[in-house]
C-alpha positions in Angstrom: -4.7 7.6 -47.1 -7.8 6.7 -46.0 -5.9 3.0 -43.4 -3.6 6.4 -42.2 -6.1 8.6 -40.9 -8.2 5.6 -39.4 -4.4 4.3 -37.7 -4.1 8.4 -36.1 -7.6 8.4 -34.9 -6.8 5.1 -33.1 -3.7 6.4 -31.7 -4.9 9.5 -30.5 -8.0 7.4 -28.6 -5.2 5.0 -27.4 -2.7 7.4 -26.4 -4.9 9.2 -23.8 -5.7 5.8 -21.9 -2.3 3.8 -22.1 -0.1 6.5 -22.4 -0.4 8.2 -19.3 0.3 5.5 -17.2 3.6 6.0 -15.0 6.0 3.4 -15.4 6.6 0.9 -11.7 9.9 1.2 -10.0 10.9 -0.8 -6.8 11.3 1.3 -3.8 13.1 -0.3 -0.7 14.9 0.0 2.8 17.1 -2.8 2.0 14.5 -5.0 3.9 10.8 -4.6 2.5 10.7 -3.6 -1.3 7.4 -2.0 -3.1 6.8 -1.6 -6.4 5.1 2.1 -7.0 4.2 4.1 -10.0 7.2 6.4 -10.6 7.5 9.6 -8.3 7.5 8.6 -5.2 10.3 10.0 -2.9 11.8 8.3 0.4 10.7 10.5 3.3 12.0 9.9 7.6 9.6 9.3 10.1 10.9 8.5 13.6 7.4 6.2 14.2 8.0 4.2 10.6 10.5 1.6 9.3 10.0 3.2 5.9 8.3 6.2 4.2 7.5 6.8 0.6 4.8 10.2 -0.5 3.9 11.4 -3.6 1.9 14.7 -4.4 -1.4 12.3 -3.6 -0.5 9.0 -1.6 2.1 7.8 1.7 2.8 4.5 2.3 4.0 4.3 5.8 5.6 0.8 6.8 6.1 -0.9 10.5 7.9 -4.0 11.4 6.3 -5.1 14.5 9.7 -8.0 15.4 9.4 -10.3 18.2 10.2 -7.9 20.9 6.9 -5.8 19.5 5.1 -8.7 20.3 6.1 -9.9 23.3 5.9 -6.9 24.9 1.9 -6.8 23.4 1.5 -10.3 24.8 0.7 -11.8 21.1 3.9 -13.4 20.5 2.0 -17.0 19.1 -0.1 -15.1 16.9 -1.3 -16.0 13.1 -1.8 -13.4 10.4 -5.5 -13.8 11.0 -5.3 -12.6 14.5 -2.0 -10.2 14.3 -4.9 -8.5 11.5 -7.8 -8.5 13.8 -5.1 -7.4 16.6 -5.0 -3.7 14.5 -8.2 -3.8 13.0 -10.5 -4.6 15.7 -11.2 -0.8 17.1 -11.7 0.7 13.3 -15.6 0.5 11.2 -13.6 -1.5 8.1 -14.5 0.0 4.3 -12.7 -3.2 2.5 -11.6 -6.7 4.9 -9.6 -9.2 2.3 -7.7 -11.9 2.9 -5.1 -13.3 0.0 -2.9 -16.3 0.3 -0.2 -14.9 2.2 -1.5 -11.3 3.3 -4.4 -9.7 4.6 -5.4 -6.2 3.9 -8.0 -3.8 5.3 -9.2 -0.3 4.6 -10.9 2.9 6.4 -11.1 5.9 7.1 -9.4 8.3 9.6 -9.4 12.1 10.9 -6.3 13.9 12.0 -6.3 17.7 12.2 -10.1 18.1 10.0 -8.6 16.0 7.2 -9.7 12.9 6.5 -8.1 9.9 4.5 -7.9 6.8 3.7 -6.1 4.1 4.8 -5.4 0.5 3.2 -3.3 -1.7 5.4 -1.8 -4.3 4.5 -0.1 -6.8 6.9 2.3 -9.5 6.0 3.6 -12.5 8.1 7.6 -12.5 8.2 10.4 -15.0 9.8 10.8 -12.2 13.0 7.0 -11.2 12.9 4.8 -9.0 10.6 4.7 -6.1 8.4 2.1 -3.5 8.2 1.8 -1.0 4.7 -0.1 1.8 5.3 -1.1 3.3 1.7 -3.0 7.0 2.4 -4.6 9.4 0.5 -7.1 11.4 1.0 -10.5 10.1 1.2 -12.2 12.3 -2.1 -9.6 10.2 -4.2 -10.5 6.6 -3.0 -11.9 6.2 -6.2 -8.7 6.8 -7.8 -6.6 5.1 -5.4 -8.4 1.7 -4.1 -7.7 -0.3 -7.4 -3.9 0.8 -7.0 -3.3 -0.1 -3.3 -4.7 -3.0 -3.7 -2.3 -3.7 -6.6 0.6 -2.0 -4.6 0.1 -4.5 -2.0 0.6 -7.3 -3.6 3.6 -6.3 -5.4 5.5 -6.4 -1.8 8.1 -8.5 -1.0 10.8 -8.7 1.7 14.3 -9.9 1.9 15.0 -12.6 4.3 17.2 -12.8 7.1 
């Protein structure tokens, strides 16, 4: 009796911290793929490739091809520079580089709200990829961890 009420005081300490945890599912366009806690619903945005929200988080994704960047002059560009490219004109919060992805983070105001953004960019055959994961900027605690995580869980289909 004694094993048994030791093993329900473990679960019920357990439970709380491994059993909330929403399960991953792959969201994609048929082009860029993400893998994102459960919940997440597709959303249209004339300005984005793709659009996913949740009750707390948007990830907004561009495809900047090779038109995008010839008509911005940057068309022999590295990941390095196509990241300094967007980043240069924001005070950074987080500035990584990973083996084939870069990601950057801070904070912006539209309308007296402000969040915050994690970019990450990604080098493709016809260009690059940015993934914008938002949420507003009291839950960066909650969220920084994750989008980090997020972004490097994305992967894209080739041509």
């Amino acid at each position: 009796m004694k094993k048994l009420m030791i093993l329900l005081v473990l679960l019920v300490l357990l439970v709380p911290t491994y059993g909330c945890k929403k399960r991953l599912t792959q969201y994609s366009n048929g082009t860029i793929t993400l893998t994102l806690p459960e919940g997440f619903t597709e959303g249209h945005s004339d300005d984005y490739e793709y659009m996913l929200t949740s009750g707390d988080a948007i990830v907004l994704c561009s495809h900047a091809d090779k038109k995008f960047l010839e008509n911005n002059g940057i068309e022999d560009i590295t990941l390095d520079e196509f990241t300094a490219f967007f980043s240069s004109d924001k005070t950074l919060l987080l500035d990584r580089s990973f083996k084939n992805y870069n990601v950057f983070s801070y904070e912006s105001e539209i309308n007296g709200l402000t969040s915050y953004n994690m970019i990450g960019v990604y080098q493709v055959e016809d260009g690059f990829w940015l993934v914008n994961f938002i949420c507003d900027n009291t839950d960066v605690k909650k969220f920084e961890a994750d989008f980090l995580d997020w972004a490097g869980m994305v992967t894209f289909r080739s041509h």
